[in-house]
C-alpha positions in Angstrom: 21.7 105.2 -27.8 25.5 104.8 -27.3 25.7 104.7 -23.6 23.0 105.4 -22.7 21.1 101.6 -22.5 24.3 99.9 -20.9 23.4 97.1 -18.1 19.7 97.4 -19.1 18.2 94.1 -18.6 16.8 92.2 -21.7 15.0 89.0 -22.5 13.9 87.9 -26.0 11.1 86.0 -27.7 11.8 84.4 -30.9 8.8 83.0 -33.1 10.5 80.8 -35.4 9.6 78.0 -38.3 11.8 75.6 -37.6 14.4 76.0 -34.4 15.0 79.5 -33.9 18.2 79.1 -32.2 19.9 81.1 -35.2 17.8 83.7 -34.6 18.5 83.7 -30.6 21.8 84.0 -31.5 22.0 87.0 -33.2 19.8 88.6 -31.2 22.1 87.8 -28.1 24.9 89.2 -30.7 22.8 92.4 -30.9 22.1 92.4 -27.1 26.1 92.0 -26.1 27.1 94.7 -29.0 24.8 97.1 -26.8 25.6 96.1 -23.2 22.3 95.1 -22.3 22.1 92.4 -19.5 20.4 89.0 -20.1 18.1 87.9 -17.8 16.9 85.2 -19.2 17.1 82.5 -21.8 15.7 83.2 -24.7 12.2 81.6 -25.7 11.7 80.2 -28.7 8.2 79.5 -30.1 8.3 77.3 -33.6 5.6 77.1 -36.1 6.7 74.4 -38.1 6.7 76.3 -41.4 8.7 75.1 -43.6 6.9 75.1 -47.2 6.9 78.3 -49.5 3.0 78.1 -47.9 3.3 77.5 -44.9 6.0 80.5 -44.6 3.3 83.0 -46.3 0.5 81.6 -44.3 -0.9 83.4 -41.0 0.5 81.7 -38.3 -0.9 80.2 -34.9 1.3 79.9 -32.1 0.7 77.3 -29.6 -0.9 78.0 -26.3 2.2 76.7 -24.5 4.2 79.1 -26.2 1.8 81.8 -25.3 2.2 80.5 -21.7 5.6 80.9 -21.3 6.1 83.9 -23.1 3.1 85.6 -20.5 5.4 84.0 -17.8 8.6 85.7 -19.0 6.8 89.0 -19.4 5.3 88.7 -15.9 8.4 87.5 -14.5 10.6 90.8 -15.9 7.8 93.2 -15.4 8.1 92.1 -11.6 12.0 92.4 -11.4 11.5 95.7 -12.7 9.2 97.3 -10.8 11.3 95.2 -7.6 14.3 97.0 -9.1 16.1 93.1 -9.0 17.1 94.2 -12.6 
């Protein structure tokens, strides 16, 4: 993979129980260690589970999370196939 990704846009989604901006971090660690290009700030969808149960339990993620994640998606889907990335 060395090499071979470098300047290759990215965007990331986080789904996170409280803020997620840990997370978005290290992901963005990750991203830079392997020269891919950011196109966008991350999203960060939070669940609000914070007990031992709420943890294990299935999670629902809000429809405005949804929303904006479909909009990211949409939105990097386009720049690629318009070769803006």
């Amino acid at each position: 993979m060395l090499g071979r990704i470098n300047g290759r846009p990215s965007a990331s989604l986080v789904c996170a129980g409280s803020d997620g901006s840990n997370a978005a971090l290290q992901i963005q660690r990750i991203a830079t260690g392997r020269r891919l290009r950011s196109v966008a700030v991350p999203l960060i969808g939070c669940t609000h589970a914070q007990t031992p149960d709420d943890i294990l339990r299935a999670k629902q993620i809000d429809a405005a999370a949804l929303a904006r994640c479909a909009e990211l998606g949409a939105a990097f889907a386009a720049g690629l196939s318009l070769g803006v990335y």
